[in-house]
C-alpha positions as CSV (number, residue, x, y, z in Angstrom):
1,X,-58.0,-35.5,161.7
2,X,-59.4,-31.9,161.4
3,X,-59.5,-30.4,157.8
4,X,-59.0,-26.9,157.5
5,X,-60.6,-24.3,155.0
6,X,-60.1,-20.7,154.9
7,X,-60.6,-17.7,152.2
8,X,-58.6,-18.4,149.1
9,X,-57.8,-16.0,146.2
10,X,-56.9,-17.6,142.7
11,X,-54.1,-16.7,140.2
12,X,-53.8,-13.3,139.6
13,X,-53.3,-14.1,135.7
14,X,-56.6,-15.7,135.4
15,X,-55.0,-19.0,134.9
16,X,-54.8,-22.7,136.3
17,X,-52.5,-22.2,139.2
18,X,-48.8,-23.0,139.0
19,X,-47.8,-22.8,142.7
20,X,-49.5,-21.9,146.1
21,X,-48.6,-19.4,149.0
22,X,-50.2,-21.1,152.2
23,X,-50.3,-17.9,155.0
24,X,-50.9,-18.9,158.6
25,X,-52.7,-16.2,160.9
26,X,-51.2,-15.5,164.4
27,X,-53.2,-16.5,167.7
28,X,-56.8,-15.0,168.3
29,X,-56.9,-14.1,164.4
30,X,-58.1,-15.9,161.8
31,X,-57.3,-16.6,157.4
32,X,-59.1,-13.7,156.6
33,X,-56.3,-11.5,158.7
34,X,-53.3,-12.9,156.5
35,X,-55.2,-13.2,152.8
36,X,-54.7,-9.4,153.0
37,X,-51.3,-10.1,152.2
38,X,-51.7,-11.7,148.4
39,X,-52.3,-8.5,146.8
40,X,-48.9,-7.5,147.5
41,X,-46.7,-10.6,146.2
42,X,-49.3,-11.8,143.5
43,X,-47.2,-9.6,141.0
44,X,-44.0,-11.9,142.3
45,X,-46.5,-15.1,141.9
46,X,-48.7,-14.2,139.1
47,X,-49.7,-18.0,138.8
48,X,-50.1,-18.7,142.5
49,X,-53.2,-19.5,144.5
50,X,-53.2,-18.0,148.1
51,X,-55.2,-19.8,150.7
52,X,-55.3,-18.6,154.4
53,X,-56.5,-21.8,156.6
54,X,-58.8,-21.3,159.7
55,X,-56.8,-22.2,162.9
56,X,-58.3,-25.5,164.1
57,X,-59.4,-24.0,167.8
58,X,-61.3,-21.5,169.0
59,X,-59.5,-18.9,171.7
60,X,-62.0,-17.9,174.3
61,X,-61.3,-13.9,173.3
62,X,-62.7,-14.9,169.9
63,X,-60.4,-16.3,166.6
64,X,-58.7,-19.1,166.4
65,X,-55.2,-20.8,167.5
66,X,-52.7,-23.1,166.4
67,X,-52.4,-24.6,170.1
68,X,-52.8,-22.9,173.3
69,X,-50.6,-20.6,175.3
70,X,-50.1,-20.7,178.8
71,X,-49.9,-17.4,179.8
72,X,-49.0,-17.8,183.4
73,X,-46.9,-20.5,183.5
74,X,-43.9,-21.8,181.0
75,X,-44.9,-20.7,177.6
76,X,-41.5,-21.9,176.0
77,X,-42.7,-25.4,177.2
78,X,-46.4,-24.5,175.4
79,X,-44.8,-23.7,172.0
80,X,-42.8,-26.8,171.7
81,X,-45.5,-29.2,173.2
82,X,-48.3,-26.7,171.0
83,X,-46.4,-27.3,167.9
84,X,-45.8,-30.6,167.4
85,X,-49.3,-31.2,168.7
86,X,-50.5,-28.7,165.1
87,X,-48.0,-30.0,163.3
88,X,-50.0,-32.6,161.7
89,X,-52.8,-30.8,161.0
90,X,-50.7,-28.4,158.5
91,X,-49.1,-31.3,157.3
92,X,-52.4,-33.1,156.2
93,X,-53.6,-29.8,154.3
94,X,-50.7,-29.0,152.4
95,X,-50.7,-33.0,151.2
96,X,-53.7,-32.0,150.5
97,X,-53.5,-29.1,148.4
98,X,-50.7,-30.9,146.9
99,X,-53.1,-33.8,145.8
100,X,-55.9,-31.9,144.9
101,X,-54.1,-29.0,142.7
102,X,-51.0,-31.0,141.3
103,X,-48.6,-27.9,142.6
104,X,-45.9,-29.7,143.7
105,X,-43.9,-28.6,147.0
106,X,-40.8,-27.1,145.6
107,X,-43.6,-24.6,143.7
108,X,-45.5,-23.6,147.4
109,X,-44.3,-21.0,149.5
110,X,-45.2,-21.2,153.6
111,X,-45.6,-18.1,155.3
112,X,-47.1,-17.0,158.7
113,X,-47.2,-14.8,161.7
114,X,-46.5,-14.7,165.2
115,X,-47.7,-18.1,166.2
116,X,-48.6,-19.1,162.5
117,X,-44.8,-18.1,162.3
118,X,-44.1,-20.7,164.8
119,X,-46.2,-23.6,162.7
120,X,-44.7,-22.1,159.3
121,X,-41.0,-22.4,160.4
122,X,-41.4,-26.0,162.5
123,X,-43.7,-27.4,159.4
124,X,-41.5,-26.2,156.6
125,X,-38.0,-27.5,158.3
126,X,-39.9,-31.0,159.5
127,X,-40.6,-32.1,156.2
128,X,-38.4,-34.9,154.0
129,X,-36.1,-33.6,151.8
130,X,-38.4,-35.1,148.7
131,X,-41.0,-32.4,149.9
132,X,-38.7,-29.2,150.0
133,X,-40.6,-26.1,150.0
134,X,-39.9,-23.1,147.5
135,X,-39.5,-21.2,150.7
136,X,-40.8,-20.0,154.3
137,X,-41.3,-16.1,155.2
138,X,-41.9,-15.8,159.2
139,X,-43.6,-12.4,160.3
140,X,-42.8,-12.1,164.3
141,X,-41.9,-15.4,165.3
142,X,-39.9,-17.8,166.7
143,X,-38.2,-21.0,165.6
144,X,-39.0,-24.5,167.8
145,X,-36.5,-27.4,165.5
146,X,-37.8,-30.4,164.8
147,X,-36.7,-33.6,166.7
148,X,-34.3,-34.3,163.2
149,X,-33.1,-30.9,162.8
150,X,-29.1,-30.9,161.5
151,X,-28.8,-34.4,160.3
152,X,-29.4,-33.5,156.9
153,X,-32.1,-35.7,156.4
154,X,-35.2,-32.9,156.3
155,X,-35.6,-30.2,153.8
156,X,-33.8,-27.3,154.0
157,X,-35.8,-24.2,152.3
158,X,-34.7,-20.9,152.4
159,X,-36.4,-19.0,155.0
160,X,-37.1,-15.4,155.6
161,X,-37.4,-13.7,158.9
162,X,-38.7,-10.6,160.0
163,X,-39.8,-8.8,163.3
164,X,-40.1,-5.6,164.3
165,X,-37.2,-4.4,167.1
166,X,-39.7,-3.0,169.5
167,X,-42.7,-6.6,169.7
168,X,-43.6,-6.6,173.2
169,X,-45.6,-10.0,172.4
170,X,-43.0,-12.0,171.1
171,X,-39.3,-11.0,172.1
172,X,-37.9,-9.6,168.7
173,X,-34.3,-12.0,170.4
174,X,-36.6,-14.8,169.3
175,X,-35.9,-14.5,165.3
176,X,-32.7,-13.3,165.9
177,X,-31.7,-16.8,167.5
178,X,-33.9,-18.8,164.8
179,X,-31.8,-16.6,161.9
180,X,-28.4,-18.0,163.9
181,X,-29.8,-21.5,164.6
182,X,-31.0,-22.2,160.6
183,X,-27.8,-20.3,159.2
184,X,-25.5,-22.8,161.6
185,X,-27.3,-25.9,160.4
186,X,-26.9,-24.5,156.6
187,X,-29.7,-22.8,155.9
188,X,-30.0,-19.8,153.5
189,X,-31.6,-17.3,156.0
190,X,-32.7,-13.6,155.0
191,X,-33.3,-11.6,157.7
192,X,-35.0,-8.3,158.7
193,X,-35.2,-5.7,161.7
194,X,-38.1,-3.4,161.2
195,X,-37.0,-0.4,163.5
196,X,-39.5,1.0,166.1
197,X,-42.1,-1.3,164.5
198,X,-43.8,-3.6,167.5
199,X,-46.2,-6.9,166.8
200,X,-47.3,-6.2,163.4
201,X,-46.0,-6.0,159.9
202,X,-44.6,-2.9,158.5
203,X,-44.0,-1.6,154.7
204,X,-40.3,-1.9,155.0
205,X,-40.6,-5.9,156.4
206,X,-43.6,-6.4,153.8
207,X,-40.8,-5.0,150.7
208,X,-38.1,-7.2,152.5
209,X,-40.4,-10.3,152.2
210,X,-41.4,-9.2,148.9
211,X,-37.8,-9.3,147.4
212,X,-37.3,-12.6,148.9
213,X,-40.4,-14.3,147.4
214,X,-39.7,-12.9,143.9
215,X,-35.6,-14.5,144.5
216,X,-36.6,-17.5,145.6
217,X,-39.3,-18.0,143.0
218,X,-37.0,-17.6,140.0
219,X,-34.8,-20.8,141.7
């Protein structure tokens, strides 16, 4: 099994860490991309250690991926096949970080965009319900269920979604239908329209994650 390994920032109060915010980078990108974003909810998770993993493949246009994408066929078909085929991979490193730190999973917080939105959301809702996460933010993405999804027998996190109305890489309808999908099934879904914003993050999505991380962390 590949490990991964990417930049890591420690608590912001200088202490041992209490909990862990894993961010996974979108396609072609890599952890350093996503680290950036620790500055801005380390005052929400003071005692959190961030850590951005590496994609496990290289892209041919540089950066790394989660799994491939075919671009001129069915990439619907690529996502679902791309992210089960990952899905171990992010499993194995946050047992890992588990192990190695002691944080346990109700204290780590799974976040990601575009495609590492894709792994964030499938990882988070595939695990048991003994390894529920503290929550899962999703920058941009879209939502591919696991094979168990609705029979009450895998965790249920809540989960925050944002994309910007105006993404002409991945359709903006995407997160809508994940928001209706998880908040059918029972999920408590928070969910965000940046206006005029395209395939990035903007301050008003960032502040709207923000608020969710610093609810969620109080639980």
């Amino acid at each position: 099994m590949i490990k991964l390994s990417g930049p890591m920032l420690a608590p912001a109060n200088g202490g041992a860490p209490d909990s862990a915010v894993v961010l996974l980078h979108g396609y072609g990108s890599d952890g350093n991309d996503l680290i950036g974003l620790a500055p801005h909810w380390q005052s929400a998770l003071p005692g959190a250690m961030f850590v951005a993993p590496h994609a496990p493949v290289g892209t041919e246009m540089g950066g790394f991926q989660w799994f491939a994408i075919d671009w001129t066929g069915d990439r619907v078909a690529s996502r679902q096949s791309g992210v089960l085929a990952a899905r171990p991979v992010v499993e194995e490193f946050l047992t890992d970080l588990w192990t190695q730190t002691g944080i346990a999973p109700e204290r780590t917080l799974l976040g990601g965009f575009s495609q590492g939105a894709m792994m964030a959301l499938h990882v988070g809702t595939a695990l048991p319900r003994s390894q529920q996460l503290m929550g899962i933010v999703g920058f941009s993405g879209a939502y591919l269920p696991p094979e168990a999804f609705g029979t009450g027998t895998l965790a249920q996190p809540p989960v925050c979604l944002v994309h910007g109305d105006c993404d002409d890489v991945v359709d903006p309808n995407l997160s809508a239908e994940a928001k209706a999908m998880l908040a059918d099934a029972g999920f408590d879904v928070s969910y965000h329209v940046s206006r005029g914003v395209g395939h990035g993050i903007a301050p008003d999505g960032l502040g709207f994650a923000t608020d969710f991380i610093e609810r969620v962390s109080k639980k």
